[in-house]
PARO-457543 format. One line per 10 residues: their letters; for each residue y, z, x of N, C-alpha, C, CB. Coordinates in nm, 4 decimals. Glycine has a CB too. Layout:
a = Y:Z:X:Y:Z:X:Y:Z:X:Y:Z:X | ...
This chain:
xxxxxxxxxx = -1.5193:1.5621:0.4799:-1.3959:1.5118:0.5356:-1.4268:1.3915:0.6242:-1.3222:1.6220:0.6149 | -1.3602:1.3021:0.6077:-1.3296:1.1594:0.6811:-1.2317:1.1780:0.7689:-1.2841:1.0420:0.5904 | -1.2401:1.0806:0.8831:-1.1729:1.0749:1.0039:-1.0779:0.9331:0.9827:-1.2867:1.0732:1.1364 | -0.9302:0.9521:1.0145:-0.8639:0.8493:0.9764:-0.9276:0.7725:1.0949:-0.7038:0.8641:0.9585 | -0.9482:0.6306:1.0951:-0.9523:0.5098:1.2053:-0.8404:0.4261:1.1913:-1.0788:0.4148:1.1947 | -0.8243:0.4507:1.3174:-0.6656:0.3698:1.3748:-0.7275:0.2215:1.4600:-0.5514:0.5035:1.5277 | -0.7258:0.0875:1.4029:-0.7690:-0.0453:1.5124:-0.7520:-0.1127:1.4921:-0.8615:-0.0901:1.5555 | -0.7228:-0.1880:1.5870:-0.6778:-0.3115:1.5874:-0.7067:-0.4054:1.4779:-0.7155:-0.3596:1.6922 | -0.6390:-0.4967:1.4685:-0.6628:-0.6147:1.2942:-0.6074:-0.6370:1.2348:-0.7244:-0.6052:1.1862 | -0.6361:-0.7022:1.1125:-0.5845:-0.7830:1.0019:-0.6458:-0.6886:0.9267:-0.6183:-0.9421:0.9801
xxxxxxxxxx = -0.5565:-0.6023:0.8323:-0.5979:-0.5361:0.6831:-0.6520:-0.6433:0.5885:-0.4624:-0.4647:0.6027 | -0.5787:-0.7410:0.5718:-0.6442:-0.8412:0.5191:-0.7932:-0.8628:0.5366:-0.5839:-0.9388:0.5584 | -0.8543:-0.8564:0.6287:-0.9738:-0.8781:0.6880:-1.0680:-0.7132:0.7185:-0.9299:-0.9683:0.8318 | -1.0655:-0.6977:0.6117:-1.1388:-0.5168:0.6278:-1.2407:-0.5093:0.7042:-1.2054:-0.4411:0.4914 | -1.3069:-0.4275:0.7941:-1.4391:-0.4270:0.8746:-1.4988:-0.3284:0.8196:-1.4356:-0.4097:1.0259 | -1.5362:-0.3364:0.7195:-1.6488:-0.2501:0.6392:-1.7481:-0.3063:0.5316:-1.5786:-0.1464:0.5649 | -1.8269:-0.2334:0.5303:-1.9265:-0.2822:0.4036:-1.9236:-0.2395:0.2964:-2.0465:-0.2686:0.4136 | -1.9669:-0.2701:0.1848:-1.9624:-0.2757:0.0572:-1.8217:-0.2829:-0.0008:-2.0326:-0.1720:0.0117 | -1.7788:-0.2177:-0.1315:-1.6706:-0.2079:-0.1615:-1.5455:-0.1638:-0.0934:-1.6884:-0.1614:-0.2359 | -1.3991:-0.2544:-0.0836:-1.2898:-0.2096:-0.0416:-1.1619:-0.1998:-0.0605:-1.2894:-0.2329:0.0196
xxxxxxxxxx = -1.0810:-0.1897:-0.0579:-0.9609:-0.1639:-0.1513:-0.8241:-0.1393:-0.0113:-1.0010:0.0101:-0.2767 | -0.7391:-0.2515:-0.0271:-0.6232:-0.2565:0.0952:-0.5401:-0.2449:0.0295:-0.5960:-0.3692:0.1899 | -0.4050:-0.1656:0.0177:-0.3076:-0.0978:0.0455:-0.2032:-0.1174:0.1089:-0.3369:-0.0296:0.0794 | -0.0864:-0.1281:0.0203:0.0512:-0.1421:0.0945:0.1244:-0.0759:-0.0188:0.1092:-0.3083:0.1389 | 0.2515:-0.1216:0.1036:0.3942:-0.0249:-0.0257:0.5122:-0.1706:-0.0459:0.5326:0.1810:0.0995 | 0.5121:-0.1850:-0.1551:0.6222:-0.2515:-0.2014:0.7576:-0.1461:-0.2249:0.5739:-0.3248:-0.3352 | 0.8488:-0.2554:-0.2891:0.9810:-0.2132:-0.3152:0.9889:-0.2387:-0.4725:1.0943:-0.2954:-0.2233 | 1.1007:-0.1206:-0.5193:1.1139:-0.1305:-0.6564:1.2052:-0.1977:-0.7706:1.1190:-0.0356:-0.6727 | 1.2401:-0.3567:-0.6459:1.3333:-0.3715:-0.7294:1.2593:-0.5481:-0.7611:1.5096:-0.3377:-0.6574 | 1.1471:-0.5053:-0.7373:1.0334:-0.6807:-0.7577:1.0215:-0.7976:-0.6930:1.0554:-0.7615:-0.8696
xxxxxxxxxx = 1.1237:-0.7335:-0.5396:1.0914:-0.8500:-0.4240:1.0045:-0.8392:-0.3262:1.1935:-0.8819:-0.3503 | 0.9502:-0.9456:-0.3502:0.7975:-0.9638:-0.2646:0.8033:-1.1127:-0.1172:0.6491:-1.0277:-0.4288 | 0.7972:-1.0966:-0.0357:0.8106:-1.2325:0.0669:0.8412:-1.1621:0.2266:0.9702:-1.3535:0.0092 | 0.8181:-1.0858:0.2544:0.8590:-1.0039:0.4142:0.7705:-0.8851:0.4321:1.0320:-0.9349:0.4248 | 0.7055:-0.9049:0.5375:0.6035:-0.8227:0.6158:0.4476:-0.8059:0.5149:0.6858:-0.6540:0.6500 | 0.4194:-0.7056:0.5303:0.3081:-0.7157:0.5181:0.2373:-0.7977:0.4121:0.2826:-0.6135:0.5194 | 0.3138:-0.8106:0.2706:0.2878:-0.9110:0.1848:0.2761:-1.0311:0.2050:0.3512:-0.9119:0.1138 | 0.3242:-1.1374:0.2960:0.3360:-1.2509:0.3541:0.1168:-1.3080:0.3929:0.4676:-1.2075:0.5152 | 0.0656:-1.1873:0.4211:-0.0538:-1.2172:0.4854:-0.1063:-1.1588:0.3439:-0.0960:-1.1477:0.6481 | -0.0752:-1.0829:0.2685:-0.1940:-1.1071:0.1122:-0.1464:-1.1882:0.0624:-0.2203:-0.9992:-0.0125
xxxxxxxxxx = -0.0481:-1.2760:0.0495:-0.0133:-1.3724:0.0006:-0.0713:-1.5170:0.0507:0.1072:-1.3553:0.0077 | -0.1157:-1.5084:0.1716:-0.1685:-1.6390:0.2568:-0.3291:-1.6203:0.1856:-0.1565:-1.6217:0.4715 | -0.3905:-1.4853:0.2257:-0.5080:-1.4664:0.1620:-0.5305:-1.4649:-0.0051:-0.5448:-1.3505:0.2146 | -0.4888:-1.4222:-0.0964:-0.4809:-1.4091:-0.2241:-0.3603:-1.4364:-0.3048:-0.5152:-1.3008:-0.2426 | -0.3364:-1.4894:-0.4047:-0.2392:-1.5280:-0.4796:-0.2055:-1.3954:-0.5528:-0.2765:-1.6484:-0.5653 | -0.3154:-1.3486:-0.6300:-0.3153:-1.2712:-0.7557:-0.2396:-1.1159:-0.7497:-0.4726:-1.2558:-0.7962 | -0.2453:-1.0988:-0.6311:-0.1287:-0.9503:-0.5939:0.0025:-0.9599:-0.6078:-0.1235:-0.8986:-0.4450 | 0.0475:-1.0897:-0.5377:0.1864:-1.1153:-0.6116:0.1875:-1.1725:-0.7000:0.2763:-1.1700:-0.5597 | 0.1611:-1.2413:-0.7754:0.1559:-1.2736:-0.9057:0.1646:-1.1243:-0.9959:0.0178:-1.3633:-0.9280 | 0.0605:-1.0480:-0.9792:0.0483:-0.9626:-1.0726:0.1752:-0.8555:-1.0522:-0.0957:-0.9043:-1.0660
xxxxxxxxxx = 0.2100:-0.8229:-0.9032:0.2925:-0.7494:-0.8911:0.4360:-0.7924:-0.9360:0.2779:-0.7161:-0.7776 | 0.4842:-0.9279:-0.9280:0.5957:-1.0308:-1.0165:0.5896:-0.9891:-1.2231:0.5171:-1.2492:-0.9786 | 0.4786:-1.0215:-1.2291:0.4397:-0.9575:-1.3936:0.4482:-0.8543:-1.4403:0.3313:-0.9582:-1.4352 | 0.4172:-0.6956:-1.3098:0.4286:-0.6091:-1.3708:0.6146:-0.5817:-1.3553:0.3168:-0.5077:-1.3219 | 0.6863:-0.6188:-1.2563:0.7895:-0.6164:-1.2083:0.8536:-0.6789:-1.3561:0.7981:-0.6881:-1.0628 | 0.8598:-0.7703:-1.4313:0.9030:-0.8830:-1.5031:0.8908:-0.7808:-1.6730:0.7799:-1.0501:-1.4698 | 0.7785:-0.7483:-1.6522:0.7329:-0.6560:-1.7794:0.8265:-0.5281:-1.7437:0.5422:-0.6128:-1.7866 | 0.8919:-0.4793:-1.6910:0.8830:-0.3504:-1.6250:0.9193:-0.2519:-1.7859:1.0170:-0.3362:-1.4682 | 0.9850:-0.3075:-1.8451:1.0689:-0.2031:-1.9933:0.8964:-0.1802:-2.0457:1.2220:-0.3308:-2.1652 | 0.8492:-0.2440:-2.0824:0.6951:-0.2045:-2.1137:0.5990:-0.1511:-2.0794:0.6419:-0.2593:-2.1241
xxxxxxxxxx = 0.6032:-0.0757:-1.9094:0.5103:-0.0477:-1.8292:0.5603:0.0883:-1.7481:0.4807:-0.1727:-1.7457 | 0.4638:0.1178:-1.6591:0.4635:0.1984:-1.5726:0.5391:0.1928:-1.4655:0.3693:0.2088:-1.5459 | 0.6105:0.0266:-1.3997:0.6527:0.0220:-1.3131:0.7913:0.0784:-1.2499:0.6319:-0.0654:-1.3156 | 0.7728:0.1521:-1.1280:0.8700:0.2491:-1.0962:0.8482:0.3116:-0.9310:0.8552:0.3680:-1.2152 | 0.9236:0.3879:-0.9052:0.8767:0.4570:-0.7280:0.7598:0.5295:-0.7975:1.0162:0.5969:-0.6171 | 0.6327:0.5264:-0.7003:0.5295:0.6188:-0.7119:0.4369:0.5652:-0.8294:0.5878:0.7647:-0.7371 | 0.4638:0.4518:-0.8769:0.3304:0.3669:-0.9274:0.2218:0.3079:-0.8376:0.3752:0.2488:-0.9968 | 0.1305:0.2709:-0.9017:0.0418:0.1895:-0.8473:0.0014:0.0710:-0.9410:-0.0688:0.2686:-0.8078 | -0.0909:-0.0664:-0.8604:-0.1156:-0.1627:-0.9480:-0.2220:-0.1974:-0.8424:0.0048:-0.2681:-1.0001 | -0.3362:-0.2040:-0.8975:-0.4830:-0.2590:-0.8760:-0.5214:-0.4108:-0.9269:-0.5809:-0.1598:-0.9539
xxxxxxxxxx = -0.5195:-0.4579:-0.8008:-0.5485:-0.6048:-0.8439:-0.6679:-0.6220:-0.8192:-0.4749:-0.7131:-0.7825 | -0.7993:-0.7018:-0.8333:-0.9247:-0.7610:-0.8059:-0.9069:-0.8976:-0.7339:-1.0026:-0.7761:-0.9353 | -0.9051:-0.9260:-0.6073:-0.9442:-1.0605:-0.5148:-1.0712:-1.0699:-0.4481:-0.8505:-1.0786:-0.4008 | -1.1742:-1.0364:-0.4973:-1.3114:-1.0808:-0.4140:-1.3975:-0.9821:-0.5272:-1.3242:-1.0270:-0.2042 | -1.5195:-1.0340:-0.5033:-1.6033:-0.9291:-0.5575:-1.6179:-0.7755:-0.5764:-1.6798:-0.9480:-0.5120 | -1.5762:-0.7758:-0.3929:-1.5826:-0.6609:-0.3643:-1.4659:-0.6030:-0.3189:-1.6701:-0.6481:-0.2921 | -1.3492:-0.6471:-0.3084:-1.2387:-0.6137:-0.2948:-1.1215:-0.6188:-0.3762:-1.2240:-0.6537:-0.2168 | -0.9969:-0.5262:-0.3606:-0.9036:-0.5191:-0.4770:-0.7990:-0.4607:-0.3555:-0.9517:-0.4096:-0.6363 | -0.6998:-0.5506:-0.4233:-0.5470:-0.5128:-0.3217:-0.4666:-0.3734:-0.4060:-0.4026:-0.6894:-0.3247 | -0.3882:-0.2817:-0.3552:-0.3488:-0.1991:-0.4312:-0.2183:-0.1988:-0.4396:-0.3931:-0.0966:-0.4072
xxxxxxxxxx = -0.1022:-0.2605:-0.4976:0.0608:-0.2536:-0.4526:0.0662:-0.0894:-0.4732:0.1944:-0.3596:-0.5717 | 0.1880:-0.0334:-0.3921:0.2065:0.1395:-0.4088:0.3861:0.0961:-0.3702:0.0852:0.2828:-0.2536 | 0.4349:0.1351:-0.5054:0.5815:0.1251:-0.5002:0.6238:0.2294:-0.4264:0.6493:0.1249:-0.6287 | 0.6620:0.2231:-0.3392:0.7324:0.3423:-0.2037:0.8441:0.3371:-0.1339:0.6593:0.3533:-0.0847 | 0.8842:0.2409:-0.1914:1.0425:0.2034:-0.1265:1.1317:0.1743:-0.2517:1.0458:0.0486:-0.0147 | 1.2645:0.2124:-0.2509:1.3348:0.2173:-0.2966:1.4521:0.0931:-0.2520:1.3431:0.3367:-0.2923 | 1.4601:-0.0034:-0.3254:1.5186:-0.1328:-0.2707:1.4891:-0.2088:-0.1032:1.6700:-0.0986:-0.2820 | 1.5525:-0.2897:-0.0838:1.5486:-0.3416:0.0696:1.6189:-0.3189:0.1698:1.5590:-0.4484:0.0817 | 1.6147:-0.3280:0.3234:1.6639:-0.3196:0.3483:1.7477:-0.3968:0.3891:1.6334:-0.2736:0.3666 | 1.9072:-0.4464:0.3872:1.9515:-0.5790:0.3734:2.0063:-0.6001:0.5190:2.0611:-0.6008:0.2500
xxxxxxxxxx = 2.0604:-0.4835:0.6287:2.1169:-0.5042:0.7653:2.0941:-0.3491:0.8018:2.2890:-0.5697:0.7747 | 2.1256:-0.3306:0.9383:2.0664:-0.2208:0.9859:2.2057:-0.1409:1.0137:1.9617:-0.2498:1.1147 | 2.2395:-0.0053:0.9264:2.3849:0.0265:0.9720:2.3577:0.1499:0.9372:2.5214:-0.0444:0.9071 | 2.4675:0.2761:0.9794:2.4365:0.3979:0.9950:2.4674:0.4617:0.7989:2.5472:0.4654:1.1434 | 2.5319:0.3286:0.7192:2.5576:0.3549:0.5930:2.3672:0.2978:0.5105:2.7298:0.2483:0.5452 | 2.3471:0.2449:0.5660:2.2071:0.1452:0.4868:2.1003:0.2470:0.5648:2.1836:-0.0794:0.5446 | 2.0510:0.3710:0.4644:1.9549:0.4369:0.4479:1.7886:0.3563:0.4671:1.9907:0.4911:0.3194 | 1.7088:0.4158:0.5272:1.5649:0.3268:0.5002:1.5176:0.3253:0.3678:1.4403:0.3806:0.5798 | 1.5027:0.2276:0.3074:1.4438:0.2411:0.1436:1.3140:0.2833:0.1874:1.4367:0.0870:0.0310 | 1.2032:0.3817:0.2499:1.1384:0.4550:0.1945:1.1449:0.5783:0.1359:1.0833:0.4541:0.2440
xxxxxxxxxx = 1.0710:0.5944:0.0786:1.0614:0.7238:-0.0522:0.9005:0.7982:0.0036:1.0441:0.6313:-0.2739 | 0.9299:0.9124:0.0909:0.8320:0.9447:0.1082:0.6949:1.0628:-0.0307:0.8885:0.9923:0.2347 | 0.8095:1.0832:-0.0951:0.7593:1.1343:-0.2414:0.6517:1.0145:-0.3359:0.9190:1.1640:-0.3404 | 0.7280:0.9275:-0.2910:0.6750:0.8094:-0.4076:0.5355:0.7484:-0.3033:0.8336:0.6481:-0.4532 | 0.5211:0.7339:-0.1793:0.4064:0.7082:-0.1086:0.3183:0.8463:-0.1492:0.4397:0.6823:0.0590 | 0.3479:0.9633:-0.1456:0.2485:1.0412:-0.1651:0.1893:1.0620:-0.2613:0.2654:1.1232:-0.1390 | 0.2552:1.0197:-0.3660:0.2382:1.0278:-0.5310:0.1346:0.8938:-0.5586:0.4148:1.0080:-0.6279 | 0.1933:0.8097:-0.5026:0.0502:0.6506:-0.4815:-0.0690:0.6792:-0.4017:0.1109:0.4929:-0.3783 | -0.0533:0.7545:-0.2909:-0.1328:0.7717:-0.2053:-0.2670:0.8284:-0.2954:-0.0680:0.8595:-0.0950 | -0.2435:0.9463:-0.3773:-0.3342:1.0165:-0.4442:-0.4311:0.9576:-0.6026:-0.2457:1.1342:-0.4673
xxxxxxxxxx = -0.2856:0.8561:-0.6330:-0.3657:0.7431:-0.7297:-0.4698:0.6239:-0.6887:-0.2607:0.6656:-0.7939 | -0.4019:0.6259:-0.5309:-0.5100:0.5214:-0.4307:-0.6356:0.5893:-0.4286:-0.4625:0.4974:-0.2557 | -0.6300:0.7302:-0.4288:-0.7377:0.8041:-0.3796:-0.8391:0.8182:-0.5222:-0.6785:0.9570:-0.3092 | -0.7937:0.7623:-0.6274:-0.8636:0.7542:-0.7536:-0.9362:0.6490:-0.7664:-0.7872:0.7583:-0.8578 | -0.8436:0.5442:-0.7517:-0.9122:0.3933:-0.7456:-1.0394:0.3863:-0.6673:-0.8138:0.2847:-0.6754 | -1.0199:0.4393:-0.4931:-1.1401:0.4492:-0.4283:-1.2471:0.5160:-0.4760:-1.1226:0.4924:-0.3251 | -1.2159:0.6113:-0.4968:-1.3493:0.7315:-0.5605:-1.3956:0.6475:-0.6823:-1.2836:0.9227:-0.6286 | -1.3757:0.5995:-0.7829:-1.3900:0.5220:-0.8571:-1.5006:0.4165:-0.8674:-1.2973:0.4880:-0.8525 | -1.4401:0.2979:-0.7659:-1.5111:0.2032:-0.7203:-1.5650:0.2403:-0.5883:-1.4397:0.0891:-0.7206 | -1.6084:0.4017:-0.5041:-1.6865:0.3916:-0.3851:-1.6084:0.2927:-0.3379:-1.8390:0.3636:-0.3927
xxxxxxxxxx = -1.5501:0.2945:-0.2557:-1.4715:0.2273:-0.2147:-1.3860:0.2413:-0.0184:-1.3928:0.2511:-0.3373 | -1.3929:0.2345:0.0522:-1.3311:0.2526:0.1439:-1.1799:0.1537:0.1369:-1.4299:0.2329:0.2512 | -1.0377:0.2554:0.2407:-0.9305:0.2286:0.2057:-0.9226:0.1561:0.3423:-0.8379:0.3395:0.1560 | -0.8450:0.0639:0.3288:-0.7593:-0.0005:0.4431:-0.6326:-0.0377:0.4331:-0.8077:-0.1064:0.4844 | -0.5330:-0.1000:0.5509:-0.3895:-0.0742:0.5404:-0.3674:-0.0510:0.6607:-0.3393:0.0298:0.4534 | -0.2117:-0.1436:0.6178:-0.1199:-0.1520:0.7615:-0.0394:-0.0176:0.7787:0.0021:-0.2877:0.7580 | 0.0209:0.0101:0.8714:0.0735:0.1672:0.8837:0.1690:0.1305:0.7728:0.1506:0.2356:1.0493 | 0.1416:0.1936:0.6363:0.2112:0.1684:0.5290:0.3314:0.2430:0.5423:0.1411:0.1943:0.4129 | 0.4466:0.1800:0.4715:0.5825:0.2744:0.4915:0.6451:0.2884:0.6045:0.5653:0.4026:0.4651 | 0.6031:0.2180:0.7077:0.6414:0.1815:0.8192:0.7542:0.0837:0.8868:0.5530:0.1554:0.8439
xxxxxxxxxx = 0.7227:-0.0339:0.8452:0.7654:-0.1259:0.8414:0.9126:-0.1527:0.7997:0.6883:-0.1708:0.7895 | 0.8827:-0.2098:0.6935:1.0348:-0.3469:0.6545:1.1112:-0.1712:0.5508:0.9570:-0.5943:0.4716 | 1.0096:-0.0726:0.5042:1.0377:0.0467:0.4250:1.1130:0.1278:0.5634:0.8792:0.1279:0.3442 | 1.1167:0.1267:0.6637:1.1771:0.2371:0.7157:1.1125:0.4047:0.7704:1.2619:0.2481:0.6151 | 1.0312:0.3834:0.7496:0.9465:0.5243:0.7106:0.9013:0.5453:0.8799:0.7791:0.4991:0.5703 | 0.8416:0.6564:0.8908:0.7720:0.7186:1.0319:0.6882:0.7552:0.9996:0.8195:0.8162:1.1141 | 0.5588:0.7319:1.0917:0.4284:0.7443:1.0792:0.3850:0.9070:1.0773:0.3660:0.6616:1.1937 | 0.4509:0.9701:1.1517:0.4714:1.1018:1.1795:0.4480:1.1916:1.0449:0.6135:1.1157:1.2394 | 0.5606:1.1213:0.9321:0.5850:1.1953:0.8128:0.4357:1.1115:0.7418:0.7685:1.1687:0.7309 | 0.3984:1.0186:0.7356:0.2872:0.9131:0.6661:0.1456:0.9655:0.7230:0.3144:0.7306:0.7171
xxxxxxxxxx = 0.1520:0.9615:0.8139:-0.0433:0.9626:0.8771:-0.0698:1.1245:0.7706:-0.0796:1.0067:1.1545 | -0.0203:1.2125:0.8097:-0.0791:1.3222:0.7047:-0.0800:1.3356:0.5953:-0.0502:1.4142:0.7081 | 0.0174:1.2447:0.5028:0.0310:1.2268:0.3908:-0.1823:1.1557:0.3253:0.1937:1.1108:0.3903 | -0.1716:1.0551:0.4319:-0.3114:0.9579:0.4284:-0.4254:1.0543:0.4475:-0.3204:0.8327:0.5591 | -0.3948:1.1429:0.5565:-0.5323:1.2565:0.5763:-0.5290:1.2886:0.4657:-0.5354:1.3918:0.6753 | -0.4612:1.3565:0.4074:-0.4648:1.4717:0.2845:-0.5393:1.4012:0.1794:-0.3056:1.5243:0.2201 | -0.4797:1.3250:0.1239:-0.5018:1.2009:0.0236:-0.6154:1.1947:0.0077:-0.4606:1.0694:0.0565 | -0.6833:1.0951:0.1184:-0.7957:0.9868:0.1505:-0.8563:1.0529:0.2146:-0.7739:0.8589:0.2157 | -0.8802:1.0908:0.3632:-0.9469:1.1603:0.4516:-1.0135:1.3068:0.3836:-0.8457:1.1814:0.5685 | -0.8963:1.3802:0.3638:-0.9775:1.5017:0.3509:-1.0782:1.4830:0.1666:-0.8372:1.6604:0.3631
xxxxxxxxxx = -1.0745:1.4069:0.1263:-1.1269:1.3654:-0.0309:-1.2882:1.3024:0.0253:-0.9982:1.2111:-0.1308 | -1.2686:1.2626:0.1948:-1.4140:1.1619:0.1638:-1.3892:1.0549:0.1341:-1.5080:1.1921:0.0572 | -1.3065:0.9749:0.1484:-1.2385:0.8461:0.1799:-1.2327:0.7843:0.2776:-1.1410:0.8440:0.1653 | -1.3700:0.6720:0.3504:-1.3327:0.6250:0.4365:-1.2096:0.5341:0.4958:-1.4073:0.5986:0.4393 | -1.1212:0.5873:0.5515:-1.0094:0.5272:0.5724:-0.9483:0.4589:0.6804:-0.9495:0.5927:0.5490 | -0.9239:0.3163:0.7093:-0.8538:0.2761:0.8575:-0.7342:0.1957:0.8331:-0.9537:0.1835:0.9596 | -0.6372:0.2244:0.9320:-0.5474:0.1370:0.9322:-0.5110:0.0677:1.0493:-0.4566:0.1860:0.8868 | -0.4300:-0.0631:1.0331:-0.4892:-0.1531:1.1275:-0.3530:-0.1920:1.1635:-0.5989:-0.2705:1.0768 | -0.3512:-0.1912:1.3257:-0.2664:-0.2092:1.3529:-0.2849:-0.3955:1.4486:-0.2277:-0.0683:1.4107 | -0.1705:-0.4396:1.3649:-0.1687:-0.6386:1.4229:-0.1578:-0.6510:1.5404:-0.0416:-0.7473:1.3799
């Protein structure tokens, strides 16, 4: 068992060695440009790009809540999109639900946990599902132990 690490940073910028693999949650309706994507997008092209393609392909593919998509940007690193939200959120009102899907993060969470084991790999990531998704860390951090942590997954997430 692995110990989640909670510190300060840029996910973008992993503090580990060898192989690594960063982690976020998109939305399922193929818009990409607000929060955490904005900074893999400054760093790497090929996550949104690919995540636009699989979005674009979607009648042909897997894409849906509780997918995943493994991109390669460095030798040793690969971004992971994890569809976990269910549309955007467009204004903040007691009718406009948070588009996270905490089913569909846990269901990625465990395909994340494949990819790593895979490529030896340690996970990184912003408090996913948090954010622009709506979600509480409360319901998320154990979702990540279970997953990643208790598998032997070195895991941190980084807070900006």
């Amino acid at each position: 068992m692995s110990d989640l690490k909670i510190i300060k940073g840029d996910a973008t910028s992993p503090q580990a060695k060898g192989p690594k693999v960063i982690a976020h949650v998109c939305n399922d309706i193929g818009a990409w440009g607000k929060g955490f994507v904005e900074a893999v997008s400054r760093r790497w092209p090929e996550p949104e790009r690919a995540f636009r393609r699989w979005h674009r392909e979607r009648a042909g593919n897997d894409f849906g809540l509780g997918a995943t998509q493994i991109v390669q940007v460095q030798a040793d690193i690969w971004v992971v999109n994890m569809i976990g939200q269910r549309g955007i959120r467009t204004a903040r009102s007691r009718n406009n639900a948070a588009p996270v899907r905490y089913e569909a993060i846990e269901k990625c969470l465990h395909a994340l946990a494949g990819h790593a084991l895979a490529l030896h790999a340690s996970v990184h990531m912003p408090r996913i599902g948090c954010g622009l998704a709506g979600g509480r860390w409360e319901r998320i951090e154990p979702m990540i132990v279970a997953a990643l942590c208790d598998r032997d997954i070195p895991t941190t997430v980084y807070d900006f």
